[in-house]
C-alpha positions as CSV (number, residue, x, y, z in Angstrom):
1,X,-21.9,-22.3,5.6
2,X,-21.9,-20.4,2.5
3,X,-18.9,-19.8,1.0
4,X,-17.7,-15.7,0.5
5,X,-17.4,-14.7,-3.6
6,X,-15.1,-12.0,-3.8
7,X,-14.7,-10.1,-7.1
8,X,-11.5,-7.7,-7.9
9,X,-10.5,-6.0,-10.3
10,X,-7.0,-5.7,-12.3
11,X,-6.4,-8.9,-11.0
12,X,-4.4,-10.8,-13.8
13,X,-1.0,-9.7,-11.8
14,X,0.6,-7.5,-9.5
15,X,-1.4,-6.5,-6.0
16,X,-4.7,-8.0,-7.8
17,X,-3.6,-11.5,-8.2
18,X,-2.0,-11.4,-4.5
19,X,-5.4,-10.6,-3.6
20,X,-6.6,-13.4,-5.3
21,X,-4.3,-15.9,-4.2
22,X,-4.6,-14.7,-0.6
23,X,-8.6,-14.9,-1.0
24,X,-8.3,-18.1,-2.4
25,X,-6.0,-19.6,0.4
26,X,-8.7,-18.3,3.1
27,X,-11.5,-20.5,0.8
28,X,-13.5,-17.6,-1.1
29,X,-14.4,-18.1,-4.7
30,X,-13.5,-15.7,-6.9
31,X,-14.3,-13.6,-9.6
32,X,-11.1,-12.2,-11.3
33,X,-11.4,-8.8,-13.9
34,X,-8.9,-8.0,-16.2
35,X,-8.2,-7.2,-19.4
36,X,-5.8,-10.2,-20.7
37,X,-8.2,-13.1,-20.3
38,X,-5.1,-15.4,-21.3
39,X,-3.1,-14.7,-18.2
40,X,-6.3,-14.6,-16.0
41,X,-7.3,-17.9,-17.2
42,X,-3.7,-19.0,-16.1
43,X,-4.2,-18.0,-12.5
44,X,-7.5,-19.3,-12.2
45,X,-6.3,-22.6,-13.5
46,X,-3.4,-22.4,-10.4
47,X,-5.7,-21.3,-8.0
48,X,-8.1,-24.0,-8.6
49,X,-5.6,-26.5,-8.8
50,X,-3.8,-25.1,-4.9
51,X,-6.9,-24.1,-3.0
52,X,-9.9,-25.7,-4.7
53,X,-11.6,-22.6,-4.5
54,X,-14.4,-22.1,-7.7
55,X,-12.2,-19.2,-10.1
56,X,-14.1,-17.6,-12.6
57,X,-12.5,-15.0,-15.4
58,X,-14.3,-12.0,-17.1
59,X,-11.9,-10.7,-19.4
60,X,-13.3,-6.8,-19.7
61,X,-11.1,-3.3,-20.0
62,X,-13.4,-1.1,-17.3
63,X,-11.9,1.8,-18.9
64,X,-14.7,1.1,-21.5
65,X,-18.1,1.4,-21.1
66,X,-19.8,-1.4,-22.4
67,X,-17.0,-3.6,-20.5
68,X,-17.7,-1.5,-16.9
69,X,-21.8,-1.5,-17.5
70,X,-21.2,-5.7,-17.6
71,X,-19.2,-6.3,-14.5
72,X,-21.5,-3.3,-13.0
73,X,-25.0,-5.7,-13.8
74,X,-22.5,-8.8,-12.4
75,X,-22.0,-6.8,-9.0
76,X,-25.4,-5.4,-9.0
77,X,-27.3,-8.9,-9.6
78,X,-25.3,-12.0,-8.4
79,X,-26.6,-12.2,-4.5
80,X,-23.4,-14.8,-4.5
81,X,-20.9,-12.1,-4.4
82,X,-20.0,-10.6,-0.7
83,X,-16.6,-9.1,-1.3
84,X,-15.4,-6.6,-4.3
85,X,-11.7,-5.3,-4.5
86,X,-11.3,-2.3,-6.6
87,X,-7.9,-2.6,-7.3
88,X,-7.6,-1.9,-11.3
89,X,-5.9,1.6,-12.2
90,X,-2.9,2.7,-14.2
91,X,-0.6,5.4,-14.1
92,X,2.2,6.8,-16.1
93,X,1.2,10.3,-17.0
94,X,3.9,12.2,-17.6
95,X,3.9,16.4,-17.0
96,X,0.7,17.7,-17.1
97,X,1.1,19.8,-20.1
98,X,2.8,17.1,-22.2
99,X,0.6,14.0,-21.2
100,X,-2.1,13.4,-24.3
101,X,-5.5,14.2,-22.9
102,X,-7.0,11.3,-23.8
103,X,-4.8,9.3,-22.2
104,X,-5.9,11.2,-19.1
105,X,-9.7,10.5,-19.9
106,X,-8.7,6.8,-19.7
107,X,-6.7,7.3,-16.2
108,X,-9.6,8.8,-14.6
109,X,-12.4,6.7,-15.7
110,X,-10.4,3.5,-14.3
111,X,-9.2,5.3,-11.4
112,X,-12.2,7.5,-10.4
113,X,-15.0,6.3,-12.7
114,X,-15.1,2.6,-12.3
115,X,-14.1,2.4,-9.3
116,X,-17.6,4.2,-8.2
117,X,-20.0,2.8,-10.5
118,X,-18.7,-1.1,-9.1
119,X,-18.8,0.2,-5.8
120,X,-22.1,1.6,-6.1
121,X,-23.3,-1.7,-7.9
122,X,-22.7,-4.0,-4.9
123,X,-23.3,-1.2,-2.1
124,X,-26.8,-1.6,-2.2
125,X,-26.9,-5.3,-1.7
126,X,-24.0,-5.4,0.5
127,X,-26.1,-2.4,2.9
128,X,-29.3,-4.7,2.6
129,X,-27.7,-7.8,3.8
130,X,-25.9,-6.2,6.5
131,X,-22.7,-7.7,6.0
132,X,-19.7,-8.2,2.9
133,X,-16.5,-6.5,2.3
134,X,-15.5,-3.3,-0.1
135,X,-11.9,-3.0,-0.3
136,X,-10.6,0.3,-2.3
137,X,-6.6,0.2,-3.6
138,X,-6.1,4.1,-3.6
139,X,-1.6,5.5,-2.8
140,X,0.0,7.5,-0.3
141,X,0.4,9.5,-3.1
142,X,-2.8,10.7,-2.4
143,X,-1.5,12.5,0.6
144,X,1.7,14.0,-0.9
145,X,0.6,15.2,-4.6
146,X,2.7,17.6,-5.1
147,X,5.9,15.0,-4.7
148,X,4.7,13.2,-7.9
149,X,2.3,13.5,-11.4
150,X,-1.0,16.2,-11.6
151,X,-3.4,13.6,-12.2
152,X,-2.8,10.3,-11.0
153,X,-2.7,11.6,-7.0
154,X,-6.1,13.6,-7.3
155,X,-7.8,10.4,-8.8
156,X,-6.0,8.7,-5.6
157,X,-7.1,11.3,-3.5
158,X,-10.6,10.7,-4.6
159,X,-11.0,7.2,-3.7
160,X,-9.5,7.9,-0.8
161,X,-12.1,10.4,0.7
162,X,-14.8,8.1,-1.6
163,X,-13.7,5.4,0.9
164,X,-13.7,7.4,4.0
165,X,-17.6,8.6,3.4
166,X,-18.3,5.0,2.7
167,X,-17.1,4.2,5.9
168,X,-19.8,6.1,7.5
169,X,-22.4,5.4,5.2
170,X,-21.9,1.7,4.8
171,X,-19.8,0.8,8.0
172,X,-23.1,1.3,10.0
173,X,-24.6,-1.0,8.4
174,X,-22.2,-3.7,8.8
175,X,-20.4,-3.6,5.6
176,X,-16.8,-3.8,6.6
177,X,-15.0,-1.1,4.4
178,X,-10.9,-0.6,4.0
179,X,-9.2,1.7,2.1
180,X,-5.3,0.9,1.6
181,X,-2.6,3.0,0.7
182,X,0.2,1.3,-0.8
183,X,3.9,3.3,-0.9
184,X,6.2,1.7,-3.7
185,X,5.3,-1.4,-4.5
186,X,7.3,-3.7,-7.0
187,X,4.4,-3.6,-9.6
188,X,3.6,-2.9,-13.3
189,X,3.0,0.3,-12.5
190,X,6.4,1.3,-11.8
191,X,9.7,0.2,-14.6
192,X,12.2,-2.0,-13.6
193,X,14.3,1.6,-14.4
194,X,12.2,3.1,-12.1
195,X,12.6,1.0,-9.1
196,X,16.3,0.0,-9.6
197,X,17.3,3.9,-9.1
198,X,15.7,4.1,-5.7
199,X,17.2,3.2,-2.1
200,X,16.1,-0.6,-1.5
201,X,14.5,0.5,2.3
202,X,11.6,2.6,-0.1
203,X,10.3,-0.4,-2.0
204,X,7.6,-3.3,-0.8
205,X,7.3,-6.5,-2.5
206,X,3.3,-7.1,-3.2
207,X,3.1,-10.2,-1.3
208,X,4.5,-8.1,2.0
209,X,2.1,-5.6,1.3
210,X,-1.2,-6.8,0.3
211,X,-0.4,-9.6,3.8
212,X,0.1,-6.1,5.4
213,X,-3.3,-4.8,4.2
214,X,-5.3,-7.9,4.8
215,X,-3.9,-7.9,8.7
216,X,-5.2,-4.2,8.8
217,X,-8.5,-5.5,7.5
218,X,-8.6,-8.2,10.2
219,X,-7.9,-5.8,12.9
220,X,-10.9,-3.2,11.5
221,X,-8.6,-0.7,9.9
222,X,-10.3,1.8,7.9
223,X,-7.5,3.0,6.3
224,X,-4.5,0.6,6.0
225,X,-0.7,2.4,5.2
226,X,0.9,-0.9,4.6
227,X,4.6,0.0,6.5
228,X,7.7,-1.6,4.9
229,X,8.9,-3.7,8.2
């Protein structure tokens, strides 16, 4: 039996390399995307060494162009690969009006841009086969924007109903398709500052939650609100 491949994205820590490791421990081979190939090589290395699962590392910012066209052509070309998670994005805007517009260029083409154009470059063959998995990382915060930042919930917001029409468009053709909305999750995304001044019952550890997440995608879930207990 063939082996799955499974590819995501922003996966050198955090939710990403959870991902990977869970992957790994079900026997896929992976594909990991990030921009500091030092520490992805470092996971790969431990991941081959626990679950002698086949690891390879593309170090590539999709933020760019030329870095997102590559792993597009990858997605797009390699019949190997049955599984992508698009879990790269940033945050960290701060107001609106004070937040340097090309900072906000960069926030939506990794949250919004890239996370179309790699979902696009696997849909096809995924649709054709009749089988594979599409997993997109959007927030809860895209269902309470006006609790947080302008920009970062709207790009969530987007995947989110991206995912939803994928569902229908994809889903009936067997492609299993989850979106999952994380709540606060102790992650680079959020400061140690950050997290130390909320109450502890708010805050997830990324292990808890991306098990949570994969158990929603075992059951079918389309859209998976990892809870805290």
């Amino acid at each position: 039996m063939t082996k799955d491949t499974i590819l995501i994205t922003g996966a050198s820590d955090g939710i990403g390399a959870v991902y990977a490791d869970r992957f790994a421990r079900r026997g896929a081979n992976l594909i990991l995307v990030a921009r500091r190939a030092d520490k992805l090589e470092a996971l790969a290395a431990r991941l081959r060494a626990d679950s002698g699962v086949s690891v390879e590392v593309i170090a590539a910012d999709l933020s760019q162009a030329d870095d997102l066209a590559r792993v597009e052509a990858r997605l797009r070309d390699d019949d190997a690969i049955t599984g992508l998670v698009n879990n790269a994005g940033i945050a960290g805007e701060q107001a609106f009006v004070e937040t340097d517009p090309a900072y906000l260029t960069g926030l939506i083409n990794l949250n919004i841009l890239a996370v179309t154009r790699l979902s696009r470059a696997i849909a096809l063959r995924l649709a054709a086969k009749g089988a594979g998995t599409l997993i997109n990382i959007t927030s809860v915060t895209a269902l309470m924007p006006d609790g947080f930042t302008a920009v970062y919930p709207a790009t969530k917001a987007y995947v989110l109903a991206f995912t939803e029409a994928l569902q229908v468009e994809l889903g009936s053709k067997g492609v299993k398709v989850q979106a999952v909305l994380p709540g606060i999750t102790r992650t680079a995304i959020w400061t140690a500052e950050q997290i130390a001044g909320l109450p502890p019952h708010m805050v997830m550890d990324v292990e808890v939650m991306v098990d949570a997440a994969l158990a929603g995608l075992d059951m079918g879930e389309a859209i998976t609100i990892p809870a805290l207990p």
